[in-house]
C-alpha positions in Angstrom: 134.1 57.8 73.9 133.8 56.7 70.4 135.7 53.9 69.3 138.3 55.7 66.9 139.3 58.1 69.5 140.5 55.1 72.2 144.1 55.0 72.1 146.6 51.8 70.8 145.8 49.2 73.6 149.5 47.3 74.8 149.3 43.8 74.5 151.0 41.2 77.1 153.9 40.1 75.5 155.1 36.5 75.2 157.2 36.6 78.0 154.0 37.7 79.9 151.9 35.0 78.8 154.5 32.1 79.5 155.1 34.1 82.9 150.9 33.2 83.2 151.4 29.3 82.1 154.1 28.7 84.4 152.4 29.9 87.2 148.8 28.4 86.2 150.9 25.1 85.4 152.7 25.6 89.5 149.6 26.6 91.1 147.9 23.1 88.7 149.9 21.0 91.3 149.0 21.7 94.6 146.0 20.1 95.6 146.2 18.2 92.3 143.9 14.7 91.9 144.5 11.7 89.6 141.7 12.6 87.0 143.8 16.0 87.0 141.4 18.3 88.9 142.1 19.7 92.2 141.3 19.4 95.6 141.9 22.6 97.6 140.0 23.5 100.5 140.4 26.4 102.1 142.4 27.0 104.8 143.6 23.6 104.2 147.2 22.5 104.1 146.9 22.6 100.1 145.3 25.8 100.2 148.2 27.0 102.5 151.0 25.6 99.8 149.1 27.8 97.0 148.9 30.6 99.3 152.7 30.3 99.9 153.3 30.0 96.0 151.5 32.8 95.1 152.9 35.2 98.2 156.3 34.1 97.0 155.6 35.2 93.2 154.1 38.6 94.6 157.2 39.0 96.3 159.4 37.9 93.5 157.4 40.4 91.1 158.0 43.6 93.0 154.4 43.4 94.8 153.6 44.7 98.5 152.0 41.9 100.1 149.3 41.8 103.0 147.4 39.4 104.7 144.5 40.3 106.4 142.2 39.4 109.4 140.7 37.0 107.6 143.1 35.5 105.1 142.9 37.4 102.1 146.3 37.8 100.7 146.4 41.1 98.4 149.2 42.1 96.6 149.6 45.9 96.5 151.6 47.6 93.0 151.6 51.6 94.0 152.2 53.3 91.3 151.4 56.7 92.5 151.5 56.6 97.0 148.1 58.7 98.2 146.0 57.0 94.9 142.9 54.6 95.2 143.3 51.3 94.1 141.6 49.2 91.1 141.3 45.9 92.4 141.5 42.3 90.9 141.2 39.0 91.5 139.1 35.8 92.9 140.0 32.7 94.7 142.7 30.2 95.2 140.5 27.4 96.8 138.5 24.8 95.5 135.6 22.7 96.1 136.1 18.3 96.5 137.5 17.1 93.5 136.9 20.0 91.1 138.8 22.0 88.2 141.4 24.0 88.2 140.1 27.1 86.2 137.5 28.2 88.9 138.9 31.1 90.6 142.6 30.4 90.1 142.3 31.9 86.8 141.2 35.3 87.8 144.0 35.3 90.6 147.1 34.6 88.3 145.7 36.5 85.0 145.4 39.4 87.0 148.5 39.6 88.8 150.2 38.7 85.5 148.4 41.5 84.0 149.5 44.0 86.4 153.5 43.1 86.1 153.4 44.2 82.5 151.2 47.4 83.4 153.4 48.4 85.8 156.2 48.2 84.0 155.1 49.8 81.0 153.8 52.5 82.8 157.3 52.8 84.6 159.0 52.9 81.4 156.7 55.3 79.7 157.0 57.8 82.7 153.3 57.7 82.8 151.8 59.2 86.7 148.3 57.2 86.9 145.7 58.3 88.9 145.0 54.8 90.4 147.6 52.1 91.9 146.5 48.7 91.1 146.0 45.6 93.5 145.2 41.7 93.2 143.8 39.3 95.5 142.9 35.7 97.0 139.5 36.0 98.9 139.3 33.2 101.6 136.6 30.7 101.1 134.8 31.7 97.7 133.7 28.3 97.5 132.1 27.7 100.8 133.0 23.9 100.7 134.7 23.6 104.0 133.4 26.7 105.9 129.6 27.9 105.4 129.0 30.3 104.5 130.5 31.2 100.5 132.1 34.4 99.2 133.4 34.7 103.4 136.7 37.2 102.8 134.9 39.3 100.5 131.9 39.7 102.6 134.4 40.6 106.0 136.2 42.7 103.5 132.8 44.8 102.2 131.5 44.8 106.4 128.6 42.6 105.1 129.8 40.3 107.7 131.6 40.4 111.1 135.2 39.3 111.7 133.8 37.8 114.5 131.2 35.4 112.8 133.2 34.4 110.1 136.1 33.5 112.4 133.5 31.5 114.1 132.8 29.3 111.1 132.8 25.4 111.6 134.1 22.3 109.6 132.4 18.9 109.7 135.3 18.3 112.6 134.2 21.8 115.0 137.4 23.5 113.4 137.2 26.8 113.2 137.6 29.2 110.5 140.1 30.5 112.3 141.8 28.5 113.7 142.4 26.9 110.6 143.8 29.8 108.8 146.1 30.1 112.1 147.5 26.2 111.0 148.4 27.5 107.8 150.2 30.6 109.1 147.4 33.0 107.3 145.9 34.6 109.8 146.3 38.3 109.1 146.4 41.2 112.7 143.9 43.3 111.2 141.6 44.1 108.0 143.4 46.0 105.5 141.8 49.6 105.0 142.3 50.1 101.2 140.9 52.5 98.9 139.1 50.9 96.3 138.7 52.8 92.8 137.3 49.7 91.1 137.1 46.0 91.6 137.4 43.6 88.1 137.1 39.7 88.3 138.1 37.3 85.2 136.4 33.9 85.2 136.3 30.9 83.5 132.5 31.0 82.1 130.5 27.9 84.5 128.2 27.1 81.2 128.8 27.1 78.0 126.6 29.6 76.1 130.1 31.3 75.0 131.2 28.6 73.3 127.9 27.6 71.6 127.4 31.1 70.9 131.2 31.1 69.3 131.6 34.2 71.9 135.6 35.4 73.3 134.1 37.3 76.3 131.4 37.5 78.3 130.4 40.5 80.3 128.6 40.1 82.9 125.9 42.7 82.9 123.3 41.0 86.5 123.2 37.9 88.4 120.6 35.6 89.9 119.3 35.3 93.2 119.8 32.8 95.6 118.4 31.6 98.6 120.0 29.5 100.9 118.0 27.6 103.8 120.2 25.4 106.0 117.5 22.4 107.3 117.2 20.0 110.2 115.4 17.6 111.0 115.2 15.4 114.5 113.5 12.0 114.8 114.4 9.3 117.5 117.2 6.9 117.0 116.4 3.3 116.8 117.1 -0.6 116.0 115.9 -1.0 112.2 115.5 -4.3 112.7 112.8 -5.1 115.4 111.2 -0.9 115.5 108.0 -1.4 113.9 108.0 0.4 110.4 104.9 2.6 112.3 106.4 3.7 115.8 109.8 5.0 113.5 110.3 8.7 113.9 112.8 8.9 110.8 114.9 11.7 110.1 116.3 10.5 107.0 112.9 9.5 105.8 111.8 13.4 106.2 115.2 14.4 104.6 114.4 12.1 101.2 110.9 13.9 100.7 112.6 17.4 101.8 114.9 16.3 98.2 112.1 15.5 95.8 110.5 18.5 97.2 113.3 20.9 96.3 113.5 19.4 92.8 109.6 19.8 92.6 109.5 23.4 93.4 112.1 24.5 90.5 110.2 22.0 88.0 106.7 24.1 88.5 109.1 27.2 87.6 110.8 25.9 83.9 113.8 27.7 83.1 113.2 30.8 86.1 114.6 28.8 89.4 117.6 26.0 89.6 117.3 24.3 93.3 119.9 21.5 94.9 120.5 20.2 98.2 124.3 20.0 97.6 124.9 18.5 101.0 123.1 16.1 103.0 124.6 15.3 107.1 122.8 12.2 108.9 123.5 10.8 112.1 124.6 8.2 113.3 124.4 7.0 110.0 125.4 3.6 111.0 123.6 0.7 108.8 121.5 -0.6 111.6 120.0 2.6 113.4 117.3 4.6 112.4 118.6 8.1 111.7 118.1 10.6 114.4 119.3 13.6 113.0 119.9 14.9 109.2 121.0 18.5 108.2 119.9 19.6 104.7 122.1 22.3 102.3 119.0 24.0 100.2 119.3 26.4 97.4 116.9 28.3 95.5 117.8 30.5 92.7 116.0 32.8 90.2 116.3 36.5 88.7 113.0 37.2 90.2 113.4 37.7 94.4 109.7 38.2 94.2 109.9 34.4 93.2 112.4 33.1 95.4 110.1 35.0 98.5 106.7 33.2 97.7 108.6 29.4 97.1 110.1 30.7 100.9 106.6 30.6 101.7 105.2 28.1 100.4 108.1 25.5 101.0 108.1 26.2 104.6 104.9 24.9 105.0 105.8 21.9 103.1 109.1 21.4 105.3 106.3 21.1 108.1 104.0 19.0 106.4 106.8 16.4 106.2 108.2 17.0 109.4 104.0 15.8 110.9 104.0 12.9 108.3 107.2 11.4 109.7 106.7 11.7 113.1 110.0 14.4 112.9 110.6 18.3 114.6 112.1 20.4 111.8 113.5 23.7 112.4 115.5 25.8 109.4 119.0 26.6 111.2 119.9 29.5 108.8 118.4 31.7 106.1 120.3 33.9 103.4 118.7 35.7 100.7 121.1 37.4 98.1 119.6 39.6 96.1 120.1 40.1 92.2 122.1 43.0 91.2 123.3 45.0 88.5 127.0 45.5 87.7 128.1 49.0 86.4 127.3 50.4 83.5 130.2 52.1 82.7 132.7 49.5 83.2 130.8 46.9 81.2 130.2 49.5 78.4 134.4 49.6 78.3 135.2 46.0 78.4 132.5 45.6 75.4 134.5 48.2 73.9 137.7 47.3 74.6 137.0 43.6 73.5 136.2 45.2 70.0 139.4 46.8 70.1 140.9 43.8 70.6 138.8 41.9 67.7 137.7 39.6 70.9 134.2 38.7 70.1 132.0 39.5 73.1 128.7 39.4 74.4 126.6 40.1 76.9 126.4 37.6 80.0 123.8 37.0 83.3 125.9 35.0 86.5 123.7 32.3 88.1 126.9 31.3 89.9 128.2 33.6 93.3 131.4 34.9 93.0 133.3 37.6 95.0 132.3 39.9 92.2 129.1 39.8 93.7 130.2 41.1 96.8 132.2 43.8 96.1 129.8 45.3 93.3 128.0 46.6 96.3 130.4 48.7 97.5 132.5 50.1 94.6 131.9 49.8 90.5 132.7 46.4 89.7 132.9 44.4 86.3 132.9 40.7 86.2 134.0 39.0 83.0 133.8 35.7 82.0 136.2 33.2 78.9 134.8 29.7 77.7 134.3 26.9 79.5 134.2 23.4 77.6 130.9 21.8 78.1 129.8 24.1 80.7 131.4 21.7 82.9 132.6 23.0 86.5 133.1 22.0 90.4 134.5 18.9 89.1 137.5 17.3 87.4 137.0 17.7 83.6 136.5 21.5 84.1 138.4 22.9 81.2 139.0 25.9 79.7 141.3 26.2 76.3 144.8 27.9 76.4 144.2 30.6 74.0 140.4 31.4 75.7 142.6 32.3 78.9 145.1 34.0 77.0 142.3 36.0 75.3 141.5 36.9 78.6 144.4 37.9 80.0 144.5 40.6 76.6 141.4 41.8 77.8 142.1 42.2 81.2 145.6 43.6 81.1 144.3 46.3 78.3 140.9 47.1 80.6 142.9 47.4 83.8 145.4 49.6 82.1 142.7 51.9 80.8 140.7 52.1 84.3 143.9 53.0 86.1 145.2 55.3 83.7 141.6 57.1 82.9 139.6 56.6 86.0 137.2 59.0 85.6 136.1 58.5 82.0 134.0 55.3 82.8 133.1 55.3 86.8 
């Protein structure tokens, strides 16, 4: 479809947009910290107060709220009963001490958008071939519960009810039983036909705004691997055990570090690695560690990459393991392969930005989101606004009022045009 022949896009009006700043401003408070960031786990009492906010708007706002097995809370606007559904959305929890754009926005912008849609296609008489949906996944982050992107993954059958419910805190809490605490634990999964899935984000990096770009369309993400380590030495006295006869567990943890940081050196700009979490014990000041538990990440576009630094770093896990006198064994492994997000979809938020004189560009996720999930099993489009600095999972993550109300344009004008023409762009 040719640019000229698109018809007038509808614009949130300004009682839409305050209707989006008093609820990002609500939602702001809950979980709040000092340096004005938030800290939200999920299923966490915080998390439960947003949860209870939000339900409360979809309630207010004419939605048809569920909560499933799980803890996703969608909120259902049928527009026509018997139609699919185009889908929006992210996540309402946080990691420790982080921002408060990272998920939250793609919650609120998109069921702002779809209050105005709905009522514009009320008013206009208009019967749409899709209904339209928005939802809080449970654990995006992975913070609390390992491992990340958990609702959306039960949600797409990529993993059991079972096995996510099993999840563990640091304190043996279950997954849920925790969402039981907070009074979100939903009887079943919600069977939903999906026409579509779209997810607004705040960007995570900050080529948009050193490219002077609106939008960013997400056109393929990385691919990550994720190795969860342990280590076992033999707990001791560190005062009289002779530096020699020390089986040290946090000894074979620090070179398991500098080796993770070596691997993605020797590959420049094609592999980011972390340990983002590090659990010793007894981790007492006079005891030689007995036990440490490593977080690993790998991630590259090339899965041809990722599987020869599995190789090769395995074998250096057990080299330290024999030069510290430590057994090693890798708990978990999860590979998530790069993919490709739809064509179509991508080719109509370009086009729509232009419409909507929102410079855009295209965009690659390193990051996981739920987008990631669901693009493997319906046409997905992920879409990303600025973020200052690049700065995110912590407090000064920011992201400029008229960047998310450039989004919200976008996204109420590209959910109004899936719903309304389904079929000419998936």
């Amino acid at each position: 479809m040719s640019i000229s022949s698109i018809p007038e896009l509808v614009q949130p009006n300004a009682d839409e947009l305050r209707a989006f700043d008093a609820l990002f401003s609500a939602s702001s408070a809950i979980g709040a910290t000092p340096a004005g960031g938030l800290h939200r786990l999920a299923a966490s009492a915080q998390d439960g107060q947003v949860r209870d906010l939000f339900r409360i708007w979809l309630d207010e706002h004419g939605f048809d709220v569920h909560i499933d097995a799980i803890g996703n809370v969608f909120g259902l606007m049928t527009l026509t009963p018997g139609a699919p559904y185009v889908l929006c959305g992210s996540h309402l929890d946080s990691q420790p001490s982080a921002g408060r754009f990272d998920g939250v926005y793609g919650v609120l912008a998109g069921a702002t958008a779809i209050v105005g849609i709905a009522q514009r296609l009320r008013a206009s008489g208009h019967r749409a071939p899709c209904n339209l949906a928005v939802v809080d996944w449970t654990n995006e982050e992975g913070a609390r519960f390992q491992p990340s992107l958990t609702g959306s993954s039960v949600f797409t059958r990529a993993m059991s009810l079972d096995d996510a419910w099993a999840c563990e805190d640091r304190q043996g809490v279950t997954l849920k039983s925790a969402l039981e605490q907070i009074g979100y634990l939903g009887d079943a999964m919600l069977d939903l036909p999906i026409a579509a899935y779209v997810e607004m984000h705040v960007e995570q990096a900050s080529n948009l705004e050193r490219e002077g770009l609106a939008i960013g369309v997400v056109r393929e993400t990385w691919a990550a691997l994720k190795w969860r380590v342990r280590f076992d030495g033999e707990q001791n006295h560190t005062g009289p055990t002779p530096m020699a006869d020390r089986r040290d567990a946090l000894l074979a943890a620090a070179h398991t570090i500098a080796a993770v940081h070596a691997e993605a050196v020797r590959h420049g700009a094609q592999m980011h690695s972390s340990v983002g979490r590090l659990d010793v014990y007894p981790n007492s000041p006079n005891v030689v560690p007995s036990r440490t538990i490593l977080h690993i990440e790998f991630r590259s576009p090339s899965t041809a990459l990722l599987d020869g630094t599995a190789t090769r770093f395995e074998a250096t896990l057990r080299n330290i393991a024999e030069q510290t006198g430590t057994r090693i064994e890798i708990e978990s492994r999860q590979l998530r392969a790069p993919l490709k997000l739809h064509d179509g979809l991508s080719r109509l938020a370009h086009d729509v930005s232009l419409q909507l004189d929102l410079p855009a560009g295209d965009s690659v996720t390193v990051a996981g989101h739920d987008a990631i999930s669901m693009s493997r099993v319906t046409p997905t489009c992920l879409l990303f606004v600025p973020s200052r600095g690049g700065v995110s999972h912590n407090e000064a993550e920011y992201t400029a009022d008229a960047d998310l109300h450039n989004g919200l344009r976008l996204l109420s004008a590209l959910l109004e045009r899936i719903c309304t023409e389904p079929s000419s762009y998936l």
